[in-house]
C-alpha positions in Angstrom: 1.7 27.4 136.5 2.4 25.0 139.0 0.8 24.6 142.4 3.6 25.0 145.4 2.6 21.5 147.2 5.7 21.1 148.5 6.7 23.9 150.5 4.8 22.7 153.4 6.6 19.4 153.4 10.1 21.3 155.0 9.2 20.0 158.5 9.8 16.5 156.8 13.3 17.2 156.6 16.3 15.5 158.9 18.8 18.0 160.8 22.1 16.9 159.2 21.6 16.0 156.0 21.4 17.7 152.7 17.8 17.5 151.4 16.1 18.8 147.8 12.6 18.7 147.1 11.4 19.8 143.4 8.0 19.5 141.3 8.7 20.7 138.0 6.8 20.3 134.4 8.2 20.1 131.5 6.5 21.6 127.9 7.0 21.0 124.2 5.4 22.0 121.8 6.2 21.7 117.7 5.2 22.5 114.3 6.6 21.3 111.1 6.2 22.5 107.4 7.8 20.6 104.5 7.2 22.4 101.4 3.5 23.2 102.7 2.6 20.4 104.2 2.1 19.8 107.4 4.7 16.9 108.7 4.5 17.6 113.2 2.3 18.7 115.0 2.8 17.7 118.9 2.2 19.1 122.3 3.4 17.3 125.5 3.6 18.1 129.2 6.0 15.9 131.7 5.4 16.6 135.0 6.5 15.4 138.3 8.4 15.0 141.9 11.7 14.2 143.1 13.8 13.8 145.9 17.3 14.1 146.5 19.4 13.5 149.6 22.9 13.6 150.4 25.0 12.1 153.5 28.2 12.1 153.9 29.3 11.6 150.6 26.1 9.7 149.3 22.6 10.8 147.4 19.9 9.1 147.8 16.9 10.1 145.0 13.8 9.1 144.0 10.9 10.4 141.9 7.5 10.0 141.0 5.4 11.1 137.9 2.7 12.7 139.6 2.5 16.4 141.2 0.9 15.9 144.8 1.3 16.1 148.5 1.3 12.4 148.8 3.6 12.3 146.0 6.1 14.6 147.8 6.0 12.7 150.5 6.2 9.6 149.1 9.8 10.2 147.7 11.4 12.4 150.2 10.8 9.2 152.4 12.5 7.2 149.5 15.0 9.0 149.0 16.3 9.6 152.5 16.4 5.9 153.1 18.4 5.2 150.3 20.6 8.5 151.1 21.0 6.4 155.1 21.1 2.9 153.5 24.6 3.6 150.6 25.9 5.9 153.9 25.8 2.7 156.0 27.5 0.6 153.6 29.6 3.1 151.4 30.9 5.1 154.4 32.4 7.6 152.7 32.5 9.6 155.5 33.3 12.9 153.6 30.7 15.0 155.8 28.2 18.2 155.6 28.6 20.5 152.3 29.6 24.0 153.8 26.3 25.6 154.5 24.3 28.2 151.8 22.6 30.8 154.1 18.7 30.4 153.3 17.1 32.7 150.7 14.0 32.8 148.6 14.0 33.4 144.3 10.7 35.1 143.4 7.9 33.3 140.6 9.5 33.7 137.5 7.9 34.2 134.0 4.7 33.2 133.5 4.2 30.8 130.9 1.2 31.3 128.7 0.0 28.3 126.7 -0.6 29.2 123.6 -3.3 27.3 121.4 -1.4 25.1 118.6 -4.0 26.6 116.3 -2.3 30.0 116.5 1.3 28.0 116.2 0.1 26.5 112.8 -1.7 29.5 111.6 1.9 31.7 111.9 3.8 29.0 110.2 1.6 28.6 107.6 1.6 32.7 107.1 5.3 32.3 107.0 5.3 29.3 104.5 3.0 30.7 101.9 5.2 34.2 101.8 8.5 31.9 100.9 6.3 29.6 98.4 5.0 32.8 96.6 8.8 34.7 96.6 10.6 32.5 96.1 9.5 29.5 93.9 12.8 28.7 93.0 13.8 27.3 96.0 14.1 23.4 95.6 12.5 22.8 98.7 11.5 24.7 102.2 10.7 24.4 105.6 9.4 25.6 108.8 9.5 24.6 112.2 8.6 25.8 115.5 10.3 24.5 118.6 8.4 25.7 121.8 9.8 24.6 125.3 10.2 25.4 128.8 11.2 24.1 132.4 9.2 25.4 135.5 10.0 24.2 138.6 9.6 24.5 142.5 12.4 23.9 144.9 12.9 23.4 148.6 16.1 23.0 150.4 17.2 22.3 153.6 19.7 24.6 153.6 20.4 27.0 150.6 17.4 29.0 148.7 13.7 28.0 147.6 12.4 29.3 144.2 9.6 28.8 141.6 11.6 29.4 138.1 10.2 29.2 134.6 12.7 28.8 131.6 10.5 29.1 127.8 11.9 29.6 124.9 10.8 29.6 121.4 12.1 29.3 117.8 11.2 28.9 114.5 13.6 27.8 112.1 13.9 28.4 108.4 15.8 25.7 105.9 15.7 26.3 102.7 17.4 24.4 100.1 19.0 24.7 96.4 21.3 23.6 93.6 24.4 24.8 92.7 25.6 25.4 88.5 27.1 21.6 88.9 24.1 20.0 90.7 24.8 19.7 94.1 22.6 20.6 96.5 22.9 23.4 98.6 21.1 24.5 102.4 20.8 27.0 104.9 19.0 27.6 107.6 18.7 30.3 110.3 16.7 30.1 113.8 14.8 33.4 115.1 13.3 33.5 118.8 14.5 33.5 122.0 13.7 33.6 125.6 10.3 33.8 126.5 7.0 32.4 125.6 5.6 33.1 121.4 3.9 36.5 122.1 6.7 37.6 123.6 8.8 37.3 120.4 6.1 37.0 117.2 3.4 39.1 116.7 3.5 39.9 112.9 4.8 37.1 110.6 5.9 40.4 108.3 7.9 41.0 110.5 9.5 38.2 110.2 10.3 38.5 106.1 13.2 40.5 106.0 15.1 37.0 107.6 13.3 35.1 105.4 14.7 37.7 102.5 18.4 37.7 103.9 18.7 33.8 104.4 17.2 33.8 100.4 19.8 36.2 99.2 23.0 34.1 101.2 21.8 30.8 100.0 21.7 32.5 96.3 25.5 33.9 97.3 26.4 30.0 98.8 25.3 28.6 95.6 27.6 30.2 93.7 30.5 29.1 96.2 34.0 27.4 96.2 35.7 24.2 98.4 37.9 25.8 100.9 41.7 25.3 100.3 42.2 22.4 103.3 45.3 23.5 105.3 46.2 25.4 108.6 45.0 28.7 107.7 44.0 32.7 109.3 40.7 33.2 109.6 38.4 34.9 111.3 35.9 33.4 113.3 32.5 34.8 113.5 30.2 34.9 116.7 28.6 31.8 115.8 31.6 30.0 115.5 33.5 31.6 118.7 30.2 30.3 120.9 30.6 26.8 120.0 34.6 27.3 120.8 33.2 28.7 124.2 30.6 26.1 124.4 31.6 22.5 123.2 35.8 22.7 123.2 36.2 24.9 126.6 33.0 24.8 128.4 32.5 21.1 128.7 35.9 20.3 129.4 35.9 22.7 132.6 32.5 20.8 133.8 34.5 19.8 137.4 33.0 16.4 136.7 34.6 15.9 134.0 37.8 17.5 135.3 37.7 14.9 138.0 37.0 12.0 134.8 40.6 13.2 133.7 39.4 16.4 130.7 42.6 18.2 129.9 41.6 21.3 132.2 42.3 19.9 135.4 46.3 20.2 134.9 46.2 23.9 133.1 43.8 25.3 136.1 46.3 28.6 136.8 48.0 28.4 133.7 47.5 30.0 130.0 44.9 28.3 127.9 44.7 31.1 125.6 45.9 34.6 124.2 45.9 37.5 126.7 43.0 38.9 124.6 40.7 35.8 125.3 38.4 36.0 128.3 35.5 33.7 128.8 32.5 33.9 130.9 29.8 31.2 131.9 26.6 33.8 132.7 24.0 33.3 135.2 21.5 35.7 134.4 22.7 39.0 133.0 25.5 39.6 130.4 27.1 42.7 129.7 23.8 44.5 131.7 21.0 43.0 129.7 19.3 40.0 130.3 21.8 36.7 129.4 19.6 34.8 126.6 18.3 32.0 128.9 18.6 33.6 132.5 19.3 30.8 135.4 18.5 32.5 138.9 18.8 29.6 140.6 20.0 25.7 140.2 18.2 22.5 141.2 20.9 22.4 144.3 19.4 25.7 145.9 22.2 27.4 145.0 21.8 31.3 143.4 23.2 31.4 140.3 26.3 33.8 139.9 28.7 34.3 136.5 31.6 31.5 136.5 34.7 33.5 135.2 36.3 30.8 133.2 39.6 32.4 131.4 41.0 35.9 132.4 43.3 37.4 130.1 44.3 34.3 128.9 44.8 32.7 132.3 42.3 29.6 133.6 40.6 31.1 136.5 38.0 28.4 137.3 35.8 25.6 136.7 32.0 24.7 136.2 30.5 23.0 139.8 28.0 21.6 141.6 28.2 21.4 145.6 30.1 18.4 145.8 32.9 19.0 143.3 32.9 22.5 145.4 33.8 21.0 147.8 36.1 19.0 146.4 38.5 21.0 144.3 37.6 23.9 147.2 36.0 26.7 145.0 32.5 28.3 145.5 29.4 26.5 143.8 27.9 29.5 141.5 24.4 27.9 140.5 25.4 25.2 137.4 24.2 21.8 138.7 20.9 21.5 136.8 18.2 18.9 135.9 16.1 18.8 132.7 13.5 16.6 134.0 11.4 15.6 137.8 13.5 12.1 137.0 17.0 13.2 136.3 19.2 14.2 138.7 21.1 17.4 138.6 24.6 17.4 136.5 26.8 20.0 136.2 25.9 22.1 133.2 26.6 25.1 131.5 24.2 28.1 131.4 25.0 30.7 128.9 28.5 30.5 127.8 30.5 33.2 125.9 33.8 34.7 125.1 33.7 38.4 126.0 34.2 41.2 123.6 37.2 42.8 122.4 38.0 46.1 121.1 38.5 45.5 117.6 36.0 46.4 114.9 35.1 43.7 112.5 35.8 45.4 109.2 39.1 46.3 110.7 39.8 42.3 111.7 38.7 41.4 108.3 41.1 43.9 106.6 44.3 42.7 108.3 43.6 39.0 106.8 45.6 39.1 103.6 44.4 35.1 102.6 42.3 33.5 104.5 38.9 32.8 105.4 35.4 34.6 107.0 33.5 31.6 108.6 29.8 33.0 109.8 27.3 29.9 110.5 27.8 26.4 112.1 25.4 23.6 112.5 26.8 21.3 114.6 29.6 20.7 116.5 31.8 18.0 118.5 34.7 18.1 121.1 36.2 15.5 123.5 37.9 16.0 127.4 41.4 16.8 125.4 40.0 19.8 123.6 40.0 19.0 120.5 37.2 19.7 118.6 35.6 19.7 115.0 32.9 22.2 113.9 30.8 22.1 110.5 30.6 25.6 108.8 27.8 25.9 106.9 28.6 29.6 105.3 31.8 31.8 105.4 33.8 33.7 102.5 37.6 34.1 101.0 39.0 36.7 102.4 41.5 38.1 99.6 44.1 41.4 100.0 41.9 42.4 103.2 38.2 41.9 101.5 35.4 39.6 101.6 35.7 37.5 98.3 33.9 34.3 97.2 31.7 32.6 98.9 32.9 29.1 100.2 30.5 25.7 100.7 30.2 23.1 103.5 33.9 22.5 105.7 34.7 21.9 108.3 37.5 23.1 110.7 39.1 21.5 113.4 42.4 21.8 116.4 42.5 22.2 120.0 40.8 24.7 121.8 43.5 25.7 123.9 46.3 25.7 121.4 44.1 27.6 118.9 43.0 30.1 121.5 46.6 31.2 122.0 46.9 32.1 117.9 44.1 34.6 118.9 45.3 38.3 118.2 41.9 40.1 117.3 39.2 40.2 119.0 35.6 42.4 118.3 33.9 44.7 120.1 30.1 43.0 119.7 28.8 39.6 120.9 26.7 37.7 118.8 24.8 35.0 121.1 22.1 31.9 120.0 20.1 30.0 122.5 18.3 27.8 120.2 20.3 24.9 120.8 19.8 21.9 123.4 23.4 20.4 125.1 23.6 16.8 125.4 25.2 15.6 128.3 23.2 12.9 129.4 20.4 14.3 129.8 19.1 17.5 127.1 19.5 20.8 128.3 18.7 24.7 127.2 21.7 26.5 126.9 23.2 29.7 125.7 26.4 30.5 124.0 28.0 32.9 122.2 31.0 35.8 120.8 32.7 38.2 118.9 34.7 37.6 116.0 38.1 36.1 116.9 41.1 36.2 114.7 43.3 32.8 114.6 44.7 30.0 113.0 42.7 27.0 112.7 42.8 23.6 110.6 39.6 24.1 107.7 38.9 21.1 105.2 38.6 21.5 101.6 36.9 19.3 99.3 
């Protein structure tokens, strides 16, 4: 864990200003298997300290890649004089952020370091049970992501905190042909929050995934091109998280509201069916534990739930203190750095569409032709909302049952004109965290959903 050497370094601060002090370390840590042989095998630490100052309108930031008193010092100074010298020549004049009353976040998780020994030794488990069941496969591998973010923050006004963020995953991708030739993948992630004790003990346990992604890749193989076209489907939790994530969240970042994204004129207005309701989560959804908990952002300000759409309705957007300010809302925690040198953006935290009260056999039965789309490995959207998603696995749905499995599509619309064609929405969330948001700088987030039923633009062949 890191040492709290900046704490004492408050008395440094100048009355008036808005002043952030952070250390923070960064870990990674990664294993790769390629048909048994060993392909990674890294560890890395990035550590450091930063400074960030704001005057009437203007921040002023500096950092340094070393964790020290001196250090701390060394770029508060920095950073207030560039904060005094851009408010002397910009002159924005736009004053003092409404105050946060002072508050303290306790130590988070403590992050263990686990020996890269026992990392290679799981995988390798892991490995030789697929090798030995399933020969077949035309190739296989297995990876381990390890990361996490800890970091110490002082304020001048707001709250102080020592938080940890790790997280852990190891990913399965196996591949095969299809009866014409064509090559056919899958993979599924399993982990979560924490550090790797926390969730793998027994790579056993582990084999009924392994089994299940086996048996749908064998189901995939034996699939069908979609029929391209605007068509009814049902969308599973997967799918409705990257909705929630990449085609809404993003374009309600208020910094990208302010760079023109197609939320700033529907703020008030319907965006979606009456049935759709969408929540950004701080640390606890649905009264467990969200699946990367943020207590508090790199701004010192505690993190609350950002309620995004109410029955339909745009309610809000994403913000940091400034745009806060600006479009006169409350900050609620989002504006969040991924490293000692970047400064904090406005960024998501663990994004879903909340559940509905439909069951999913019951959605699935009112589709007379259409489609079931489950998985998604990647997706893309831009500030209007429109978005395109590759599905990865998904079924016909025929007469109100599950029919042949279909092969790589993709689908595609606008999120807030394909939001409105919702009319069915289940009653369980699925969520992922084992993703990484790229908007300019990485970052860990959580998304997810329940099954929505639509109309959406698939691709065939």
């Amino acid at each position: 864990m890191l040492d709290d050497f900046i704490s004492g370094k408050k008395a440094l601060f100048k009355d008036g200003v808005h002043m952030e002090l952070r250390a923070q370390e960064n870990r990674n840590r990664h294993i790769a298997l390629v048909q048994g042989s060993l392909t990674s095998n890294s560890r890395s630490e990035v550590s450091g300290v930063c400074a960030r100052v704001y005057k009437n309108g203007v921040y002023g930031f500096s950092s340094m890649a070393e964790c020290s008193s001196l250090a701390a010092e060394t770029v508060l100074k920095a950073a207030t004089e560039n904060a005094m010298f851009m408010d002397r020549h910009i002159q924005k004049n736009k004053g003092a952020f409404p105050v946060i009353p002072a508050g303290q976040i306790p130590v988070g998780k403590v992050i263990s370091d686990t020996e890269q020994k026992r990392y290679l030794e799981f995988c390798k488990e892991l490995d030789a049970y697929i090798a030995g069941t399933y020969p077949d496969l035309s190739s296989r591998s297995v990876i381990m992501r390890a990361d996490s973010m800890e970091k110490i923050l002082c304020t001048s006004d707001g709250y102080n905190g020592h938080t940890t963020s790790p997280r852990v995953h190891i990913i399965f991708s196996f591949n095969t042909e299809s009866a014409s030739g064509d090559p056919v993948e899958l993979y599924t992630p399993v982990g979560g929050f924490g550090n790797f004790e926390d969730n793998f003990s027994d790579p056993a346990l582990l084999y009924p995934e392994i089994d299940k992604l086996y048996e749908t890749l064998m189901h995939k193989r034996e699939g069908v091109h979609a029929d391209a076209g605007y068509k009814t489907v049902v969308l599973g939790g997967f799918l409705s998280g990257m909705i929630a994530h990449e085609a809404v969240g993003h374009t309600v970042e208020a910094d990208l509201v302010q760079s023109g994204s197609v939320a700033g004129p529907n703020l008030g207005r319907r965006v979606a069916s009456e049935l759709v309701n969408l929540v950004d989560f701080a640390h606890t959804a649905f009264g467990k534990p969200a699946p990367l908990p943020v207590f508090l952002d790199d701004e010192g300000t505690p993190a609350e739930d950002a309620v995004l759409i109410k029955d339909g309705i745009l309610t809000g957007y994403l913000n940091s203190r400034e745009s806060a300010q600006h479009f006169n809302m409350n900050p609620l925690g989002n504006a969040r750095a991924w490293s000692f040198s970047d400064e904090p953006l406005i960024r998501m935290r663990n994004t879903a569409v909340l559940p509905g009260k439909d069951k999913l056999e019951d959605i699935i039965a009112s589709v007379d032709d259409g489609y079931y789309l489950i998985n998604t490995n990647n997706g893309q959207a831009d500030l209007t909302g429109e978005f395109m998603f590759g599905v990865t696995m998904g079924y016909e749905i025929k007469k109100g049952k599950l029919a042949r499995p279909i092969l790589d599509t993709t689908v595609s619309g606008v999120a807030f004109d394909m939001l409105k064609t919702v009319d069915m929405v289940s009653d369980e969330v699925i969520w992922t965290c084992s993703g990484t948001c790229g908007k300019k700088q990485p970052m860990s987030v959580g998304m997810g959903g329940p099954a929505l039923r639509c109309k959406i633009m698939i691709g065939g062949r």
